[in-house]
VOMARTOR-421935 format. One line per field, with one value per residue: residue number from 1; x, y, z of N, C-alpha, C, CB in turn. Coordinates in Angstrom, 3 decimals. Atoms other than C-alpha are relative to their C-alpha. Glycine has a CB too. Layout:
N
pos c(NUM ...)
n_X c(X ...)
n_Y c(Y ...)
n_Z c(Z ...)
ca_X c(X ...)
ca_Y c(Y ...)
ca_Z c(Z ...)
c_X c(X ...)
c_Y c(Y ...)
c_Z c(Z ...)
cb_X c(X ...)
cb_Y c(Y ...)
cb_Z c(Z ...)
//
This chain:
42
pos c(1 2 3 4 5 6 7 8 9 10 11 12 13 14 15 16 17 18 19 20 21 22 23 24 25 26 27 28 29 30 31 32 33 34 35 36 37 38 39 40 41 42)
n_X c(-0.948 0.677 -0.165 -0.795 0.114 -1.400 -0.014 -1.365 -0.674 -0.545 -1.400 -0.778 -1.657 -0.692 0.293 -0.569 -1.708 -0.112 0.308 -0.213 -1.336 0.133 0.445 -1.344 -1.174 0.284 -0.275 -1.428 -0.596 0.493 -0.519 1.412 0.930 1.013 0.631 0.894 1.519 0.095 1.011 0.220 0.812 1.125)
n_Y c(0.152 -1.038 0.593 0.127 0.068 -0.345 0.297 -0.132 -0.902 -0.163 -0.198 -0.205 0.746 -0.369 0.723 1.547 0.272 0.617 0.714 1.177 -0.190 0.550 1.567 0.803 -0.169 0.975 1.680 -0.326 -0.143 0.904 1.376 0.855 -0.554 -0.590 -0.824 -1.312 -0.328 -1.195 -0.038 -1.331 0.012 -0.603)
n_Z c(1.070 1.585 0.756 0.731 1.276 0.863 1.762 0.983 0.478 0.674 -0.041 1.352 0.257 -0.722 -1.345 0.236 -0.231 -1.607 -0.580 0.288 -0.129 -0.812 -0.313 -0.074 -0.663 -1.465 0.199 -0.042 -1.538 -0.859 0.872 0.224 1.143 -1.047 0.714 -0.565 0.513 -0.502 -0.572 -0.498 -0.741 0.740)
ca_X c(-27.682 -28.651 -28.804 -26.113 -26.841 -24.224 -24.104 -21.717 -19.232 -19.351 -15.763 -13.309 -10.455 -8.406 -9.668 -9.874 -6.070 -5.817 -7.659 -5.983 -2.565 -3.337 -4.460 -0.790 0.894 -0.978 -0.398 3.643 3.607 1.772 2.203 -2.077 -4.498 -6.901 -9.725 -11.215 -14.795 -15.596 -18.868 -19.950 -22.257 -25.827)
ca_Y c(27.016 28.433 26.241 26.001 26.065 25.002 24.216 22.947 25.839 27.372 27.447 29.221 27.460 29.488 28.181 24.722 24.518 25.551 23.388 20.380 21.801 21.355 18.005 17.142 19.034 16.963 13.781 15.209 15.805 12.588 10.059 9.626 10.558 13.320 14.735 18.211 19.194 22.466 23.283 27.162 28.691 29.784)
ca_Z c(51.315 47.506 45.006 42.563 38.533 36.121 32.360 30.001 29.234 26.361 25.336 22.458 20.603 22.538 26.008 24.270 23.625 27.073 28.582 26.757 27.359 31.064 30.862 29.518 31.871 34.824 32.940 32.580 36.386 37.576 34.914 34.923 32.016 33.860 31.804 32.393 32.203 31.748 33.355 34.230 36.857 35.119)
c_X c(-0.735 0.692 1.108 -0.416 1.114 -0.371 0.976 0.118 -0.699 1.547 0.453 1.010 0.603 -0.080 0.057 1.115 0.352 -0.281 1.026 1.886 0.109 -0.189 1.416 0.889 0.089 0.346 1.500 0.350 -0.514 -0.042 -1.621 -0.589 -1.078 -0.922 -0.976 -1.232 -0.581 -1.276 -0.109 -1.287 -0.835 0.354)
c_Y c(0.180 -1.326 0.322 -0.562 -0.149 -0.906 -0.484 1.500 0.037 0.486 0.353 -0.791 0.164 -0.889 -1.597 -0.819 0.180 -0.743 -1.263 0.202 -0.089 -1.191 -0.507 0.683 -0.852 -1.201 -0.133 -0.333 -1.333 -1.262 -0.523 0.914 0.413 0.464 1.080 0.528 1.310 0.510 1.954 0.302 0.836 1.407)
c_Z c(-1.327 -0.464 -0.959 -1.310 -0.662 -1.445 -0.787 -0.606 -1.674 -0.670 -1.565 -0.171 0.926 1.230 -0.421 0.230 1.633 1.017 -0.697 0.298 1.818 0.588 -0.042 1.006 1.469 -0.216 -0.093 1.232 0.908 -0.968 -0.125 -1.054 1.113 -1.712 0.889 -0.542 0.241 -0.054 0.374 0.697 -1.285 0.612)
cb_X c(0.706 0.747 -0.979 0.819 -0.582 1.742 -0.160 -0.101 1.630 -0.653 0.739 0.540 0.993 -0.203 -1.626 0.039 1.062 -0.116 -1.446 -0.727 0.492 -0.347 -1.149 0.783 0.146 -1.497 -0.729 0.379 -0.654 -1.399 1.337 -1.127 -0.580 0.795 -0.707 0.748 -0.987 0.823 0.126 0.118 0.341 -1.651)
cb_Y c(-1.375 2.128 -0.114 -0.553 0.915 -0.679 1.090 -1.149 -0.361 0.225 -1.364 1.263 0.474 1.221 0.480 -0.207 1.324 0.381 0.055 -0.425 1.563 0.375 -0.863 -0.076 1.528 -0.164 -0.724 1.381 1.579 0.468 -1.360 -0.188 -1.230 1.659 -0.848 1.148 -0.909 0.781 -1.220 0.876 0.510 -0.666)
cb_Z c(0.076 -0.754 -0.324 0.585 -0.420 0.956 -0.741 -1.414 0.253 -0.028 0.634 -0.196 -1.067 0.086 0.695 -0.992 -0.986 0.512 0.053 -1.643 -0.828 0.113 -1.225 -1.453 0.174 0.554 -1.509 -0.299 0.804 0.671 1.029 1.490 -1.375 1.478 -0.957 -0.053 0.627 -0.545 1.271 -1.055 1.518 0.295)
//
């Protein structure tokens, strides 16, 4: 099995808003506060 590298994302506004517009749609559909961490492979 290969190792796996990952980094905090670098992320745009753009992707920002999306990411946070997901968070409310999970907390819409399940009534819990989720937070998302956006991580990318090296």
């Amino acid at each position: 099995m290969s190792k796996q590298n990952y980094q905090i994302a670098s992320i745009t506004k753009t992707e920002e808003e999306a990411i946070k517009k997901a968070e409310a749609d999970v907390k819409r559909e399940t009534g819990k506060d989720f937070v998302m961490i956006a991580w990318e492979k090296e």
